[in-house]
C-alpha positions in Angstrom: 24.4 -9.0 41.5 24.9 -11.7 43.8 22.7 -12.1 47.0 24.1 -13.1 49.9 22.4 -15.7 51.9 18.9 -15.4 52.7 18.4 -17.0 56.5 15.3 -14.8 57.9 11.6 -15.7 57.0 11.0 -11.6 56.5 12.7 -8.6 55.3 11.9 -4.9 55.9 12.0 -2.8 53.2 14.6 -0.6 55.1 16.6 -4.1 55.0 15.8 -4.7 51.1 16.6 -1.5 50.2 19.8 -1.9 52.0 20.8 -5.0 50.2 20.0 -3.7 46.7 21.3 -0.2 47.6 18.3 1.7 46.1 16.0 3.9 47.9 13.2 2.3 49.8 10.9 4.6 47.1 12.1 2.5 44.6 11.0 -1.1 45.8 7.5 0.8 46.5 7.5 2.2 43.1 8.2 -1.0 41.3 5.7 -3.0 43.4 3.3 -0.7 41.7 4.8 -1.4 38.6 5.4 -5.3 38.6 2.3 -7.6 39.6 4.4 -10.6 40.5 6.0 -8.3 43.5 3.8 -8.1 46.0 5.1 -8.3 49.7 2.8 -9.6 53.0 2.1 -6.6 55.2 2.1 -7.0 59.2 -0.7 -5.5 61.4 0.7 -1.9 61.3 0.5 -2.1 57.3 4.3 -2.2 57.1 6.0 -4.6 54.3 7.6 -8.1 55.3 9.6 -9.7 51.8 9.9 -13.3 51.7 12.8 -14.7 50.4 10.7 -15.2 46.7 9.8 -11.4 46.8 13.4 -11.2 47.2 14.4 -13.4 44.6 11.6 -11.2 42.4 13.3 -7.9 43.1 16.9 -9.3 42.2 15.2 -9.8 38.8 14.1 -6.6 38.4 17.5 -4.8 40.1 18.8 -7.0 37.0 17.1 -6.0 34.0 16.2 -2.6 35.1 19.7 -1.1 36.5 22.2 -3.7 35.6 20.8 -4.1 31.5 18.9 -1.2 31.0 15.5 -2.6 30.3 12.7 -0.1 30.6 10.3 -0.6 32.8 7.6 -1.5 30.2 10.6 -3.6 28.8 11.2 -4.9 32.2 7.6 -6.3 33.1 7.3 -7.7 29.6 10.3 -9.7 30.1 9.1 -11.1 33.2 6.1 -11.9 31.8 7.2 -13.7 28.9 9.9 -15.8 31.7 7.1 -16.7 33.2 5.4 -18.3 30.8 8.1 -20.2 29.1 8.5 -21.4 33.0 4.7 -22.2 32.8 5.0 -24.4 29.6 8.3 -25.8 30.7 6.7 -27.0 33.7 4.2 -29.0 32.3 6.2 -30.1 29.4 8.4 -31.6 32.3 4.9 -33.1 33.8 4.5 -34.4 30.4 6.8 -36.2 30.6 7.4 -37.9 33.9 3.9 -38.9 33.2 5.3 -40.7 29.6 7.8 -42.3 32.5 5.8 -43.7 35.0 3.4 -45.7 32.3 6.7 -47.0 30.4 7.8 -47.9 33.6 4.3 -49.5 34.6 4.3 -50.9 31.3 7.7 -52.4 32.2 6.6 -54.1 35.0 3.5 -55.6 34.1 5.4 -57.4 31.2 8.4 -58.8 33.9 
């Protein structure tokens, strides 16, 4: 599913629901489901999704209608994303540390 473009700071879940075209029970019942969804709530207790929460529910909408995953299935999956995402980032910190002492290393010898 493509998203269109995002250009509000919040979302109702009327709104989300809308753009997904599932029930507004649905996003409820999978912020229950999925820890990494979980949307600000104004004053009168009612849901606001950021773009991220957004982004979060287009992975779900993917693995759970669009591949068939489970939900079980579906939260594992996320789970194990993010923490190749984890390790990838600090692989990547790794490394641009490696980069700045070569390049220190580089200039102390010019």
């Amino acid at each position: 599913m493509q998203l269109p473009e995002l250009t509000k700071l919040y979302y109702t879940i009327g709104e989300v629901s809308d753009l997904f075209e599932v029930a507004p029970s649905v996003i409820r019942y999978w912020e229950s489901e999925f820890p990494q969804l979980r949307p600000g709530k104004n004053n009168k207790g009612e849901r606001k999704y950021t773009a991220k929460d957004i982004e979060i529910i287009a992975d779900i909408y993917h693995l759970v209608k669009e591949k068939g995953f489970k939900i079980e299935g579906a939260r594992k999956e996320l789970e194990t994303r993010k923490k190749i995402q984890k390790e990838n980032n600090a692989l990547l910190q790794h490394l641009k540390n490696i980069r700045r002492k070569a390049v220190d290393l580089r200039n102390t010898l010019d």
